[in-house]
MIMAR-76475 format. One line per field, with one value per residue (C-alpha): residue in one letter; x, y, z. Coordinates in nm, 4 decimals. Layout:
resn: (a:...) $
c1: (X:...) $
c2: (Y:...) $
c3: (Z:...) $
This chain:
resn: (x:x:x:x:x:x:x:x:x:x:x:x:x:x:x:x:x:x:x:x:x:x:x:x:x:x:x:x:x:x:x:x:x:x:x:x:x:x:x:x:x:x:x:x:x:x:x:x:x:x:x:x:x:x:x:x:x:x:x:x:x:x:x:x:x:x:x:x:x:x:x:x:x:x:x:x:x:x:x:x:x:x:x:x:x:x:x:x:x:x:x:x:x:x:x:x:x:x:x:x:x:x:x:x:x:x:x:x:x:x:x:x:x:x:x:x:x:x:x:x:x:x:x:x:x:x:x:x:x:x:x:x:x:x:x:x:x:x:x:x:x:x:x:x:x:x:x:x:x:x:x:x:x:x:x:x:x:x:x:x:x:x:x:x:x:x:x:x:x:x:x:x:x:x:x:x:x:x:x:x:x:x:x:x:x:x:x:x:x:x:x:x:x:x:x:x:x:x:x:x:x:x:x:x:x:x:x:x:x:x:x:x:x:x:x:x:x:x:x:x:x:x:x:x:x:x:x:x:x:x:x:x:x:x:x:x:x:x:x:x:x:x:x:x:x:x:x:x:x:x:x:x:x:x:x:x:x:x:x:x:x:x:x:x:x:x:x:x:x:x:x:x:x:x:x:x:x:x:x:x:x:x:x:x:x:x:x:x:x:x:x:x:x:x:x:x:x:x:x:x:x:x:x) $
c1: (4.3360:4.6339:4.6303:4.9669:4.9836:5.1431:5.1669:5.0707:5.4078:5.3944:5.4351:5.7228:5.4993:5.3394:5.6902:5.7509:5.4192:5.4786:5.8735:5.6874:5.4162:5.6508:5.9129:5.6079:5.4948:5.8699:5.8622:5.5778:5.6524:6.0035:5.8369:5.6108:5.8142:6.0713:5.7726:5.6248:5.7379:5.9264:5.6517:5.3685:5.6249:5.5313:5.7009:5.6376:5.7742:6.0644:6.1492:6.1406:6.3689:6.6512:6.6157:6.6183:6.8876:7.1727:7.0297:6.9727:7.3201:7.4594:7.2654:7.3724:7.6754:7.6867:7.4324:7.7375:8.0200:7.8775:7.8048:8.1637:8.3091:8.0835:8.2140:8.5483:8.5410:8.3110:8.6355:8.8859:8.7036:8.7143:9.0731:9.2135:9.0633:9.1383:9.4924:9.4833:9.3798:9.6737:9.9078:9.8428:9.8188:10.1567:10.2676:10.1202:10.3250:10.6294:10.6095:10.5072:10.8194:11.0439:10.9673:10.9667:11.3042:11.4710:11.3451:11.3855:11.7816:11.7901:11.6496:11.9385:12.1769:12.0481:12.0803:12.4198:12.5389:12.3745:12.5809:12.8850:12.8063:12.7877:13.1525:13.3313:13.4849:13.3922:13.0685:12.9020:12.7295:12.5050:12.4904:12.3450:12.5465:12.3860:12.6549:12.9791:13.2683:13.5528:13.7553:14.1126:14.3036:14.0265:13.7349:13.5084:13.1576:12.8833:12.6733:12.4213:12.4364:12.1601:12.2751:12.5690:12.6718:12.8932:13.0670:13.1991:13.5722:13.7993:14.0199:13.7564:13.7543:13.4417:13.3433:13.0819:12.9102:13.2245:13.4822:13.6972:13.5322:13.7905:13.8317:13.5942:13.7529:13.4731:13.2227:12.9463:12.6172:12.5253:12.7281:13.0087:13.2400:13.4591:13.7786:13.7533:14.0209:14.0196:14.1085:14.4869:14.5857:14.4451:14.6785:14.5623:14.8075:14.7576:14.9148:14.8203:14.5971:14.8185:15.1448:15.1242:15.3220:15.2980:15.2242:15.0649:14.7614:14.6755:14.3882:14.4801:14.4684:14.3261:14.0065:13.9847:13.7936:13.7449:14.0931:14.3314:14.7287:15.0135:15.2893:15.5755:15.6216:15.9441:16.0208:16.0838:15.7187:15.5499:15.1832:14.9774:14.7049:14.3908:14.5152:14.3163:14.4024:14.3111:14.3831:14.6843:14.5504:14.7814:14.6195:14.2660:14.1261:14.0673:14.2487:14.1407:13.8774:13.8419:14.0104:14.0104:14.2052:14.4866:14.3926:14.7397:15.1304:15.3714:15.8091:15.9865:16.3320:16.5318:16.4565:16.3553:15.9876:15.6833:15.3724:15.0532:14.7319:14.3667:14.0636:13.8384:13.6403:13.3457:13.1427:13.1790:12.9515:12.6689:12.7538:12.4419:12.4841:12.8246:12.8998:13.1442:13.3418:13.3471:13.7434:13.9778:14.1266:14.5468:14.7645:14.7357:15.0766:15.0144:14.9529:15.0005:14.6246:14.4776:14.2149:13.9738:13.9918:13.7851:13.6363:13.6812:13.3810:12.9984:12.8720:12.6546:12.3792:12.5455:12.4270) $
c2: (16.0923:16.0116:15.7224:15.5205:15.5734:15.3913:15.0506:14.7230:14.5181:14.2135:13.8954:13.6558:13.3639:13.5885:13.7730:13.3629:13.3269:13.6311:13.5182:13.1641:13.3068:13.5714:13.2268:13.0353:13.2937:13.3513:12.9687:13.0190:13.2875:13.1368:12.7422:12.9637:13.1879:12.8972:12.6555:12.9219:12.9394:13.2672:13.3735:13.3910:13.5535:13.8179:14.1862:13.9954:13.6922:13.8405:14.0198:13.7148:13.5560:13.8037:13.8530:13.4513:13.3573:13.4449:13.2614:12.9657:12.9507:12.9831:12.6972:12.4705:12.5138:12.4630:12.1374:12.0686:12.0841:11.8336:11.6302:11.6591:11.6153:11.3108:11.1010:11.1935:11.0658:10.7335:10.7202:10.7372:10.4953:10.2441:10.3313:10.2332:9.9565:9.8805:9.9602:9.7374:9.4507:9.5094:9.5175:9.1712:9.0525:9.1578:9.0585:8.6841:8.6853:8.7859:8.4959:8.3064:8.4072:8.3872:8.0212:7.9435:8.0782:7.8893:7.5954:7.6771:7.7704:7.4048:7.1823:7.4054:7.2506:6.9180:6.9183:7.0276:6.7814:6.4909:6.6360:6.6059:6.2825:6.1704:6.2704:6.1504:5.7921:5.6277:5.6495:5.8512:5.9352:6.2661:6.4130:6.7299:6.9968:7.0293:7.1829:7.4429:7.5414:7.7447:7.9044:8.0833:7.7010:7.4767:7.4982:7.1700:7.1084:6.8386:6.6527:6.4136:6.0757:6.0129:5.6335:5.3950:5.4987:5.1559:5.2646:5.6325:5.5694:5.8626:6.0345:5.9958:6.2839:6.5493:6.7856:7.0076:7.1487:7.4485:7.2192:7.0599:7.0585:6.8098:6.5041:6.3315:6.3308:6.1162:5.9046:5.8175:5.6741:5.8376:6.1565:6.2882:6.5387:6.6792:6.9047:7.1608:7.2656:7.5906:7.4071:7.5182:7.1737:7.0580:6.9591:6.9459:6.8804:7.1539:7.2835:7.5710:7.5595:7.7959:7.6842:7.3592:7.5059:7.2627:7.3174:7.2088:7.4252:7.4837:7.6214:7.9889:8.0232:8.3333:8.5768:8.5264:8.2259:8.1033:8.1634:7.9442:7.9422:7.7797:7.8631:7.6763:7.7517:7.7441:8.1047:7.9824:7.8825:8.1046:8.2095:8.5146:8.6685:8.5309:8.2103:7.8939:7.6237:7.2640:6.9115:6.7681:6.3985:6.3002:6.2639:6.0880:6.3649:6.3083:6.5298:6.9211:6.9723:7.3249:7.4408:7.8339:8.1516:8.2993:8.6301:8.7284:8.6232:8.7844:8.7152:8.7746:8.9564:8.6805:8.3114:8.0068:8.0084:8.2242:8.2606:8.2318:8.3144:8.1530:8.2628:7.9040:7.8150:7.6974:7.9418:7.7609:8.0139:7.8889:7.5434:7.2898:6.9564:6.7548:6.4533:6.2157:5.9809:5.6590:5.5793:5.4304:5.6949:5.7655:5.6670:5.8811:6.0282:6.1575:6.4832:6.5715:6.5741:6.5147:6.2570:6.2037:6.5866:6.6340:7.0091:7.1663:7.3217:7.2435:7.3062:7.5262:7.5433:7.6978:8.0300) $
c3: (15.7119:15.4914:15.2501:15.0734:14.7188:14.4731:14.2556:14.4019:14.4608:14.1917:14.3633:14.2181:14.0986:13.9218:13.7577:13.6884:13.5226:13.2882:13.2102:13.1443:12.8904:12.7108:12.6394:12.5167:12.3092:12.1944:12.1089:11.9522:11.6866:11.6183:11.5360:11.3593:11.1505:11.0805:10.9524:10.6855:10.3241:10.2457:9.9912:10.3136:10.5731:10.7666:10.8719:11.2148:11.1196:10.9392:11.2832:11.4555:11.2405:11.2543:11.6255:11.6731:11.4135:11.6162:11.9120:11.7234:11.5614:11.8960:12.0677:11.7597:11.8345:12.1883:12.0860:11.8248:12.0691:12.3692:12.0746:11.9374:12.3078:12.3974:12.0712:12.1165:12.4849:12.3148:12.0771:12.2797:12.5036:12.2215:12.1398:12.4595:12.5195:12.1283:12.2791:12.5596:12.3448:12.0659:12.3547:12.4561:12.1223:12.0854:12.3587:12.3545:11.9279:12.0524:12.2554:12.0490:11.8124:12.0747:12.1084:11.7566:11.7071:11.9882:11.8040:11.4830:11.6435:11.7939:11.4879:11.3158:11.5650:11.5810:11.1774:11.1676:11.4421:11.2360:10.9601:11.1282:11.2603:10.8663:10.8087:11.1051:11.0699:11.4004:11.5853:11.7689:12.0611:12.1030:12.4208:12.5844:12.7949:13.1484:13.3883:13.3145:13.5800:13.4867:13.7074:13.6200:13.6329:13.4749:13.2041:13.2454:13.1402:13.2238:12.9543:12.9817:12.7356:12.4999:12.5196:12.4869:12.8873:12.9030:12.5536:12.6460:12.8070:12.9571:12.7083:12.4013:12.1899:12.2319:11.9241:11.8067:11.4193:11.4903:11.6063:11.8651:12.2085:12.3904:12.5838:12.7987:13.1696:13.3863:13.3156:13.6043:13.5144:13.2070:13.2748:13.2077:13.3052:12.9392:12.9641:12.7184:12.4451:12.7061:12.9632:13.1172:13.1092:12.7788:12.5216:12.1204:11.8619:11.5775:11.2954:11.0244:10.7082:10.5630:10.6384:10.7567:11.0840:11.4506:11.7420:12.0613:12.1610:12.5101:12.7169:12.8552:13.2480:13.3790:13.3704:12.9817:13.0279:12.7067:12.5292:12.4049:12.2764:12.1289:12.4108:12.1996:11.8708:11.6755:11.6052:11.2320:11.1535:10.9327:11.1140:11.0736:11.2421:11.0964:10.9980:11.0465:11.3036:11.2834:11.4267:11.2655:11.3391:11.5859:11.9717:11.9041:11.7109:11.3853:11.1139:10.9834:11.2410:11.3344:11.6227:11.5527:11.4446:11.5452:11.6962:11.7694:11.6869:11.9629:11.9149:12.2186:12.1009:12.2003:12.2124:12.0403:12.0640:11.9591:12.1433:11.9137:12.0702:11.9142:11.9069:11.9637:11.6406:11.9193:12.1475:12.4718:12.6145:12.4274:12.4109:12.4308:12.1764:12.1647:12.0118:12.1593:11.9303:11.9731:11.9384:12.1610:12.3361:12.2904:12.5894:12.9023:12.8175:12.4904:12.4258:12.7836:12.8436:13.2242:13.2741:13.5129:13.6397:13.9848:13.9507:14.2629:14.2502:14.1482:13.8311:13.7539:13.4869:13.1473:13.0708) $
């Protein structure tokens, strides 16, 4: 009768029961090697220490580097939403900057037109621009009255802190419509600083909306580019108000006259406090300036 030799097969509880003690005792000697003064180490506990150093350097690192990688994920975290919040902050100053510069830019306005209202010799009435149409034939804007409605007449002169605006053209209620100096059938009597040259200045028709020139001018007169052009008094405006530069002098060959364009001393474009003198108007004829224009279009809000 034959019988099977050979080892008993070890069961795997109890492999995990062996692997369990051998780590505890592992532990063990490590805590207890580590937690001895040099002077009572052992050979045993010197062997544990060399064989566990390496293993322990390597799980403080590993320990190290989640530690590292979870505060830099806390940090950045904090840094975005730090980010997020700066964001709005700057956000709700620029704003707030924004604001105060448009009125710190229209207390500067308002100043300056109460300083011009000081010099002028008649009275005034302020009033605010509401409505612009231009179109290649006609350059008219809207204002609103701050008071006086029953005072303002067609024809009465319309200026600005930079300079001549131009006439008022209609008056309804307490609006009124106001040709501008730009206007194609506008018609300022002018002369030079420099020179003391005349001349009759005149809006410029066409695409260049806001231009202006002197069509006539004897061929004689001495004017330069750059040269500064003002009311000569005559026409309802009052005398050496700013009316603007000349940007460009051009003599046919033949002929008695030389064309003078001007660059306007106002920005029409950003037009947004007149003040509208108080002084009887000249007659209809002089000057050549229209009255009572209808725009043939509606007017739009200025940009």
């Amino acid at each position: 009768m034959a019988y099977a030799t050979g080892a008993m097969p070890v069961s795997r509880r109890t492999r995990e029961l062996v692997l369990v003690g051998v780590l505890l005792a592992l532990a063990v000697l490590v805590f207890r090697a580590n937690s001895r003064k040099p002077a009572q180490l052992s050979a045993l506990d010197r062997v544990v220490l060399r064989a566990s150093a390496p293993i322990q350097g390597a799980l403080a690192g590993a320990v190290s580097g989640v530690a590292g990688a979870f505060r830099g994920y806390v940090y950045l975290v904090d840094v975005r939403r730090d980010n997020a919040r700066l964001l709005d902050e700057n956000r709700r100053l620029q704003l707030e900057l924004a604001r105060t510069r448009l009125a710190d830019e229209r207390a500067t306005r308002l100043e300056e037109l109460l300083h011009l209202r000081a010099e002028l010799p008649s009275e005034t009435v302020a009033a605010r621009v509401i409505g612009v149409e231009t179109s290649a034939h006609f350059r008219v804007i809207r204002v609103r009255l701050d008071r006086g409605a029953g005072e303002v007449k067609p024809g009465m002169v319309v200026l600005s802190p930079e300079g001549v605006v131009g006439r008022i053209s209609r008056v309804f209620g307490g609006f009124c419509d106001v040709q501008l100096a730009v206007d194609p059938e506008s018609a300022i009597d002018v002369m030079v600083v420099r020179s003391g040259a005349r001349g009759v200045l005149k809006g410029k028709s066409g695409d260049d909306l806001f231009r202006a020139h002197i069509p006539e001018m004897v061929r004689g007169e001495d004017v330069r580019e750059g040269d500064e052009i003002v009311t000569s008094g005559i026409g309802g405006f009052p005398p050496e108000l700013p009316v603007g530069r000349v940007a460009k002098v051009a003599k046919p060959d033949a002929g008695l006259w030389q064309q003078v364009l001007v660059a306007p001393a106002v920005d029409f474009a950003r037009l947004s406090e007149v003040l509208v003198l108080l002084a009887p108007p000249p007659p209809p004829d002089e000057g050549g300036a229209r009255h009572g224009p209808e725009p043939s279009r509606g007017l739009r809000p200025p940009r």
